[in-house]
N, C-alpha and C positions, 0 to 999 in steps of 0.2 A: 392488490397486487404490488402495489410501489411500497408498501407498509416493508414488504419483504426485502424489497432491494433496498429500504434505508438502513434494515438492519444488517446484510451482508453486504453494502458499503462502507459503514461505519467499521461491522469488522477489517473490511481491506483495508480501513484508514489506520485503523490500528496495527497491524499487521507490517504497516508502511513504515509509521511509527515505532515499532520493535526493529526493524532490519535498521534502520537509522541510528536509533542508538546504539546500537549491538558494533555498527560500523563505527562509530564516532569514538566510542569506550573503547574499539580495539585500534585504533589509528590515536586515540587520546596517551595509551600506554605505553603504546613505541612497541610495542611486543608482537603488532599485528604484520603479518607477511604483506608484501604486495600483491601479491595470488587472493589474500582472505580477503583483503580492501576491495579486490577489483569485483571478487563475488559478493561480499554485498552493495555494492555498489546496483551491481547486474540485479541482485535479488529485490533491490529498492526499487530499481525502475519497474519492473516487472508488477512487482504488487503496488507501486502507484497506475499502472498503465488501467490495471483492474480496476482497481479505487474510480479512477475516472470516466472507464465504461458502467462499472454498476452504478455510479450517480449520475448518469447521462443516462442511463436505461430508467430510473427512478424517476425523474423529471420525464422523460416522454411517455413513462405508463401515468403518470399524473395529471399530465394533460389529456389524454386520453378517457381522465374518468374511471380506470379501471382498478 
């Protein structure tokens, strides 16, 4: 069972990862609005929030044995 939440952690880390650049490249270019900055900001926190329950959820099905 944890096999799976490493693999749909791993994606949200990626996922994190994409929103992040995507903000950093459009705040890098000067071209990005304050409104686009502020949602992926919003979007990043959100899929780190994820990231961190699905590897908290991975670690406890793993002590668990299951």
């Amino acid at each position: 069972m944890s096999g799976i939440f490493f693999y749909l952690a791993a994606a949200a880390c990626l996922a994190t990862l994409a929103v992040l650049l995507i903000g950093i490249g459009g705040f890098g270019s000067g071209k990005a609005s304050p409104r686009f900055s502020n949602r992926m900001m919003r979007y990043r926190v959100i899929a780190q929030a994820i990231a961190i329950v699905l590897l908290l959820m991975m670690v406890w099905f793993a002590k668990q044995g299951m």
